[in-house]
N, C-alpha and C positions, 0 to 999 in steps of 0.2 A: 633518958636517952632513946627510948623504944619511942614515944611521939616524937621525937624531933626527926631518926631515921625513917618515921612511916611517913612523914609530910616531905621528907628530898625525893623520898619515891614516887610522892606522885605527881610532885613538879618532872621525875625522871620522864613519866607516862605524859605530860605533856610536852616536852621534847619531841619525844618520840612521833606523837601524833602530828605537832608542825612538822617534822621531816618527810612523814606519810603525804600527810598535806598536798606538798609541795612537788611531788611526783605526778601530780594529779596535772591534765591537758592544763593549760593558761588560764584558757577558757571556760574551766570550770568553777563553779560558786565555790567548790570546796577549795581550791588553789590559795595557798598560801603563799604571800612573794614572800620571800626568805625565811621562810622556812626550814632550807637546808642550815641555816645557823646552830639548831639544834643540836647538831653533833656536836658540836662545840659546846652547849650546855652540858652535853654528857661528859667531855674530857674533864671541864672545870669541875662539876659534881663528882667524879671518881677521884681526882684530884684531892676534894674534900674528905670524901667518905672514907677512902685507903687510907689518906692518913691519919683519919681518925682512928679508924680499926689496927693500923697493922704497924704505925711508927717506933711504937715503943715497943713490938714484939719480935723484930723483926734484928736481933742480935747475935746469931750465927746463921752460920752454913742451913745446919739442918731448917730452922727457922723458915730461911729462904725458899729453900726446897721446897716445903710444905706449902707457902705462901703462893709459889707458882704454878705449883700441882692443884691448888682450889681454882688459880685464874683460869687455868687452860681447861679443867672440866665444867665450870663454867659457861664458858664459851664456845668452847671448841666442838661440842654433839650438835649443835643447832647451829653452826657454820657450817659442817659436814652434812650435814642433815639437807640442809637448803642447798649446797653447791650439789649435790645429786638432783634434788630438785630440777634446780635449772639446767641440768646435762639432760634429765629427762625429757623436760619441755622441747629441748631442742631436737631431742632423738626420734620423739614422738610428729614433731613438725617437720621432719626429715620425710620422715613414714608416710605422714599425711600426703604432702606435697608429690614427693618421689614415686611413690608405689600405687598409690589411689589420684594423685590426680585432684586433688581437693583443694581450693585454695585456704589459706593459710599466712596470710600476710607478704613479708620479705621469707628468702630462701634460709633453710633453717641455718645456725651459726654462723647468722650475717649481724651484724657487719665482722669477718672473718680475722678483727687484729683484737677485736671481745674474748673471741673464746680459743686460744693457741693450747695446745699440750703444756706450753711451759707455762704460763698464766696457772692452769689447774695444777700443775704442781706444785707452786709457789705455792697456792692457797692451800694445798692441803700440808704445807709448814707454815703457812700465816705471814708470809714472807711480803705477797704481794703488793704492801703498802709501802711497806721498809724500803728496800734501795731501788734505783732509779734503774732496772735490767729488765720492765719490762712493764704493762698495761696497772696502774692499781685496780682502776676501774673494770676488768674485765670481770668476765661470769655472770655474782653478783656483785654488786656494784657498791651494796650496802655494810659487803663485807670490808672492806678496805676500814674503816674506825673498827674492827674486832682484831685487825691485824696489825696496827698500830698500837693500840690500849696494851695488845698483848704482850708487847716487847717494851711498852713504856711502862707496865709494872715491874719488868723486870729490873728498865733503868732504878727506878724505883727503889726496888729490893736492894740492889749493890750498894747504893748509894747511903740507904738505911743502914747497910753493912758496915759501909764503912768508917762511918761518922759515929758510928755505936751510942745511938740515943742524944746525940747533941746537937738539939736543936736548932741553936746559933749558928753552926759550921753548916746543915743543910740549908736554913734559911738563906743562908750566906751563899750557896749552892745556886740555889732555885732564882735569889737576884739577881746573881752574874748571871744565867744563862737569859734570864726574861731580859734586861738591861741591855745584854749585849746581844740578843738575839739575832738580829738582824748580819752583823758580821760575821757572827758563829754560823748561823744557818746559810750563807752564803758559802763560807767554807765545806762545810759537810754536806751541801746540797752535790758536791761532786760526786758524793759514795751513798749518801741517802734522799729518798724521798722528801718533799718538803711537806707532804700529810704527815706524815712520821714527826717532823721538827715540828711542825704547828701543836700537835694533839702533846708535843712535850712540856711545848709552853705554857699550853693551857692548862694542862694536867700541875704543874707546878705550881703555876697562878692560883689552881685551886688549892693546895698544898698550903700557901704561905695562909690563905683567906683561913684555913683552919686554926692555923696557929694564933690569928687574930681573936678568932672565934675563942678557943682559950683562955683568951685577954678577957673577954667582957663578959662581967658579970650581969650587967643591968639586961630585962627582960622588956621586951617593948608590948606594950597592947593593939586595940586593932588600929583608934587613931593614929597613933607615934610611928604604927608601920606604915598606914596608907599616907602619911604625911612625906616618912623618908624615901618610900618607896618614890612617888611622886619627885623628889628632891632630885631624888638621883637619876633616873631617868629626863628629867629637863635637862639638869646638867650636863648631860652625857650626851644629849644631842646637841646643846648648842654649843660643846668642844670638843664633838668628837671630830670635825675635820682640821679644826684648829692644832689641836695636841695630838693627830693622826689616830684616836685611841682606836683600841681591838673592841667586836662585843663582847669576846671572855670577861674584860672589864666589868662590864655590867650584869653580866654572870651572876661573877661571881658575887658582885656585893647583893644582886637579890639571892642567892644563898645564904649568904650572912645572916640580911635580914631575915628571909625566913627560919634560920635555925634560933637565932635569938626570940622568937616570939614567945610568950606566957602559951601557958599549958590550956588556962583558960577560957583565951580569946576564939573570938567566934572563927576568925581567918585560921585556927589550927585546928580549930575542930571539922570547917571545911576541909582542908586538906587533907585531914585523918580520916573522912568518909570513907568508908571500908571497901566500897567500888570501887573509890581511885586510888587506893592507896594498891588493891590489887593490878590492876590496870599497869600502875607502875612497876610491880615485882612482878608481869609479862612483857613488861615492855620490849625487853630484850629482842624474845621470841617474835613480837608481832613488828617491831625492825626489821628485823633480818628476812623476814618473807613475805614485807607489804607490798617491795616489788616484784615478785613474781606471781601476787596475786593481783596487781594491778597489770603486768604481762599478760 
């Protein structure tokens, strides 16, 4: 279990680095067109990972509690951490501009619907992403998937609760809201965010691919994976406008594949290379503040 967890991590660290990417001018060699998809690989991978870790532990109250007091400190000091950050940049570009006379780009806390009082409060309850009352994108911009994920563990957790380890009835769950997405999220889209309803879908999507993952015993080597891999990627372009599909889709099944690969094969011992596997248990951090060091 320890290589299979150290190789999602560092498919995490490449995520991340597409979404870096992609921030980058157009016009730069480093610019990655979509890029931004990445955060979508993260919902589908925590989607996997949570419920690998946490489905079958997650059978009371206290349970719960526990479970979202690890997510929230988690995340929560390196979302803080960065929104001061960026209050800084701005206060500092104020100063510049204002007091000395220095240019300094646009006037500091422009464009002024970015950076509101109530935006920064939202964020420092992680709210910003969740319901439709106000910018998701303000401050930092990267935080809005740490304020989603946050409150989709929690859907998470209740749901765990309630179903108390029965798989069936969650899978059962996670297909009605994927299946009927579109109508549900049309409805809730009055009180919520439709970042919030995406990062749910996909976090579920990943969810059920685990439960798959369970299913299959047989372990693929490096052929059988760069075979399937290949499979599935042709496939998925030439019906993905036909069947409308999502990229989650394809996500999630190179998730699959990589978690079924042998222990042996040369593609897992790549992926366990001990730089990237770190790379990806930073990822988080060097998300959350690649744009405001690209600012």
């Amino acid at each position: 279990m320890k290589n299979k967890i150290n190789r999602l991590e560092t498919l995490r660290g490449f995520a991340a680095l597409a979404v870096a990417l992609f921030h980058y001018p157009s016009t730069s060699f480093l610019f990655i067109k979509g890029g931004h998809f990445g955060v979508y690989f993260f919902f589908a991978l925590s989607g996997f990972v949570i419920c690998l870790n946490y489905f079958e532990k997650l059978i009371n109250f206290k349970n719960l509690v526990k479970f979202q007091y690890k997510r929230f400190f988690r995340l929560y000091p390196i979302h803080i951490f960065v929104l001061f950050v960026v209050l800084s940049i701005q206060i500092l570009k104020l100063i510049t501009i204002n007091f000395y006379n220095l240019p300094a780009g646009n006037e500091a806390f422009s464009p002024h619907e970015w950076y509101t009082l109530k935006d920064f409060l939202r964020h420092l309850i992680l709210t910003q992403s969740i319901f439709n009352d106000g910018y998701a994108l303000s401050w930092n911009s990267a935080a809005w998937t740490i304020s989603t994920e946050f409150y989709t563990y929690l859907v998470f957790g209740i749901i765990c609760l309630l179903v108390r380890n029965n798989k069936l009835i969650f899978i059962l769950i996670s297909l009605m809201f994927i299946f009927f997405f579109e109508k549900i999220s049309s409805f809730l889209q009055i009180y919520f965010n439709h970042l919030f309803l995406n990062c749910l879908n996909t976090f579920f999507l990943g969810c059920i691919f685990y439960f798959i993952y369970e299913k299959i015993k047989y372990r693929l080597n490096d052929i059988t994976f760069i075979i399937l891999l290949i499979i599935s990627v042709f496939i998925f372009i030439n019906l993905q406008s036909y069947l409308n599909l999502e990229y989650n889709i394809l996500f999630c099944i190179i998730i699959l594949l990589v978690s079924i690969l042998k222990e042996e094969t040369k593609i897992n011992k790549l992926l366990n290379f001990s730089p990237l596997v770190y790379f990806g248990t930073i990822s988080y951090s060097f998300y959350m503040i690649h744009q405001s060091v690209l600012y």
